[in-house]
C-alpha positions in Angstrom: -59.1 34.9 -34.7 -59.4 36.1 -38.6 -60.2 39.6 -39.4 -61.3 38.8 -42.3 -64.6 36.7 -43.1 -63.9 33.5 -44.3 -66.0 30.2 -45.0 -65.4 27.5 -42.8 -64.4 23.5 -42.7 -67.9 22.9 -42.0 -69.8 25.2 -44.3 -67.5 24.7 -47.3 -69.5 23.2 -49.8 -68.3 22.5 -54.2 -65.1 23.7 -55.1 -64.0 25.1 -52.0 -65.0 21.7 -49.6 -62.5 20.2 -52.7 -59.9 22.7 -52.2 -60.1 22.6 -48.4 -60.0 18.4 -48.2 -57.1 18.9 -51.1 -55.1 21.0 -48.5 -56.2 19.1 -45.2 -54.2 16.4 -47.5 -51.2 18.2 -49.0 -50.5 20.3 -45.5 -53.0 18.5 -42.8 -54.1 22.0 -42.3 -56.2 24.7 -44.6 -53.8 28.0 -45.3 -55.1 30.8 -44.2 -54.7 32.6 -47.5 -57.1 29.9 -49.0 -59.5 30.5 -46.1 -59.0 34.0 -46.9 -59.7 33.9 -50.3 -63.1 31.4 -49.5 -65.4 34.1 -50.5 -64.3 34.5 -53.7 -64.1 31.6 -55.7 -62.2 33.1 -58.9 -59.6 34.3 -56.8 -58.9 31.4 -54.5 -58.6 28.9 -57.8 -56.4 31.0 -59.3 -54.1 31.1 -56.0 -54.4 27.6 -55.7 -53.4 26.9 -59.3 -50.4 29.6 -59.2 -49.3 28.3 -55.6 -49.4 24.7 -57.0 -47.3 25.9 -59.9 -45.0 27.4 -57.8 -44.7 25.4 -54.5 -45.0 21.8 -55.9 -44.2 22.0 -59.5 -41.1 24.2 -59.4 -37.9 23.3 -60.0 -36.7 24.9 -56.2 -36.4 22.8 -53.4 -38.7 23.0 -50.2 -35.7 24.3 -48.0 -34.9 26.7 -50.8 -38.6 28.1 -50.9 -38.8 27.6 -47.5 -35.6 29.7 -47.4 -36.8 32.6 -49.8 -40.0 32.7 -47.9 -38.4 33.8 -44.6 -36.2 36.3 -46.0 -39.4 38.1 -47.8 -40.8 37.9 -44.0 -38.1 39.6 -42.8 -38.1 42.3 -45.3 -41.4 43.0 -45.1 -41.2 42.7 -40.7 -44.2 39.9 -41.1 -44.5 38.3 -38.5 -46.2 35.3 -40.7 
């Protein structure tokens, strides 16, 4: 259960409903970042366009980001 209000699947409408189907696509899921970022638009297109960047326009490879990801985990005892 989120903490945090967030918009969801049903009530997304615009840019968000596009950015929710986009990730339903890419991941068959919605992050929770981008549902935490859903109530501010600025922020959540700027995520999305910097996680794109990074995660699918990078030159690392999935088990290498993948890898990097855990270890930051670990460090920071996130569970996540």
């Amino acid at each position: 259960m989120a903490w945090i209000k967030t918009v969801g699947d049903g009530e997304a409408t615009g840019e968000l409903k596009a950015i929710y189907d986009a990730s339903l696509k890419l991941y068959g899921f919605v992050p929770n970042i981008r549902r935490a970022l859903s109530l501010n638009p600025t922020a959540l297109r700027a995520y999305t366009q910097l996680s794109g960047a990074v995660y699918h326009g990078g030159i690392l490879k999935a088990e290498e980001r993948e890898m990097i990801a855990t270890v930051v985990s670990v460090a920071n005892r996130c569970h996540y």
